[in-house]
C-alpha angles and dihedrals in degrees: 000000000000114000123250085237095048118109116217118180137217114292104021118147115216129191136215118284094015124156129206127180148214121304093358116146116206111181134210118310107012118142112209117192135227125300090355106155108220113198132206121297095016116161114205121181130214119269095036131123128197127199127235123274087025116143113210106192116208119300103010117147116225121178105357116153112286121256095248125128090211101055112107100190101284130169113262151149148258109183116178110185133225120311102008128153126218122182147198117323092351116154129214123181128207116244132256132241088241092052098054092275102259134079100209121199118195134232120281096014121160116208113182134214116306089000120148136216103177119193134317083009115142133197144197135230121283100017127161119204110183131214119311091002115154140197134198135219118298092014111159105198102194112220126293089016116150129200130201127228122285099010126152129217119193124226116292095000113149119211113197129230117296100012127158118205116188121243110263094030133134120211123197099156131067105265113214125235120264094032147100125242126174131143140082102292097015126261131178111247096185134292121321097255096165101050093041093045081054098053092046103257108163133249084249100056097040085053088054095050090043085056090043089055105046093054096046094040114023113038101059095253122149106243085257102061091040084055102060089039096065092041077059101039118019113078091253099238124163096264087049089048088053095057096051099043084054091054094055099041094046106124096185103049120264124271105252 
């Protein structure tokens, strides 16, 4: 199912059941996976792979050259795992050599219309990036995070596991897992019930993170301090271990 109009260079690897349309251009070296649906006036660069069961809406941009001053050309990757969807007029870069060399987008991810993963970036499953969101360079995106429109997220933060950042928002500071940011420049505004409650986190762990954030975020203590109050006082489970886990490995400072 490739279109007659479609130009496929030298060296693509094209799976079973795949689908192509009109007026799309894939470059040298790509690898496509099975049953991805490729829609008209696609643009993907050389050096990218694509998983299988992927859907690539018109005009979107997979794979081109990073925007980076100090890239010289050199060869590296853009890998979007199983099951991701990329719509209209989304744009993925290539990595650096200084940036590991890869942009890596999960499985399942959803990347709305006009949304941006620049270089080196690297997301989670099941993210959801909304209209006109846009990621810097060096950007990790934990797993089931989602991210409003228009929002802006500022070079090597680091966003935890089942965050929920509000649409309009600029963020400049890691966000922990399990909460909620939004604002310019970003602010918490409590756990992410909703989302977690979604995803079937207890009664029991909800109440643990709520402890755990009362203690980092409400009561004036430095993070240190914080730290060593929920190891005393919060029941240690594994959601309560990942945050933080999160806190002492932040390399940004932590949205407050």
């Amino acid at each position: 199912m490739i279109h007659e109009t479609a130009i496929i260079g030298s060296d693509v690897e094209i799976g079973a059941d795949v689908e192509i349309g009109p007026y799309s251009i894939i470059r040298s070296n790509v690898r496509i996976g099975d049953r991805t649906k490729i829609g008209p006036y696609v643009v993907i660069d050389s050096y990218t792979e694509i998983g299988p069961d992927c859907e690539i809406y018109q005009y979107a941009s997979i794979g081109a050259p990073p925007q980076d001053l100090k890239f010289m050309g050199e060869e590296t990757y853009v890998k979007i795992g199983r099951g991701t969807t990329v719509r209209e007029f989304v744009t993925i870069n290539r990595g650096t050599a200084g940036g590991g060399g890869v942009t890596e987008v999960g499985e399942d991810n959803f990347l709305m219309a006009y949304a941006h993963i620049a270089h080196d970036c690297k997301t989670g499953k099941r993210v959801i990036m909304a209209n006109g969101a846009t990621l810097a360079g060096h950007i990790t995106l934990g797993n089931y995070v989602t991210i409003g429109g228009l929002v802006a997220v500022h070079q090597f933060v680091h966003i935890g596991d089942y965050a929920y950042i509000g649409g309009k928002s600029a963020v400049v500071k890691d966000v922990p897992p399990y909460v909620i940011a939004a604002g310019d420049r970003a602010v918490l505004h409590g756990l992410n019930k909703v989302g977690l409650g979604r995803q079937g986190f207890t009664e029991e762990t909800l109440g643990e993170l709520k402890k755990t954030y009362r203690i980092l975020f409400r009561i004036g203590l430095t993070m240190n301090e914080a730290v060593e109050r929920v190891k005393a006082e919060v029941n240690m489970l594994p959601e309560v271990k990942s945050f933080l886990d999160f806190i002492q490995s932040s390399q940004r400072g932590i949205t407050r």
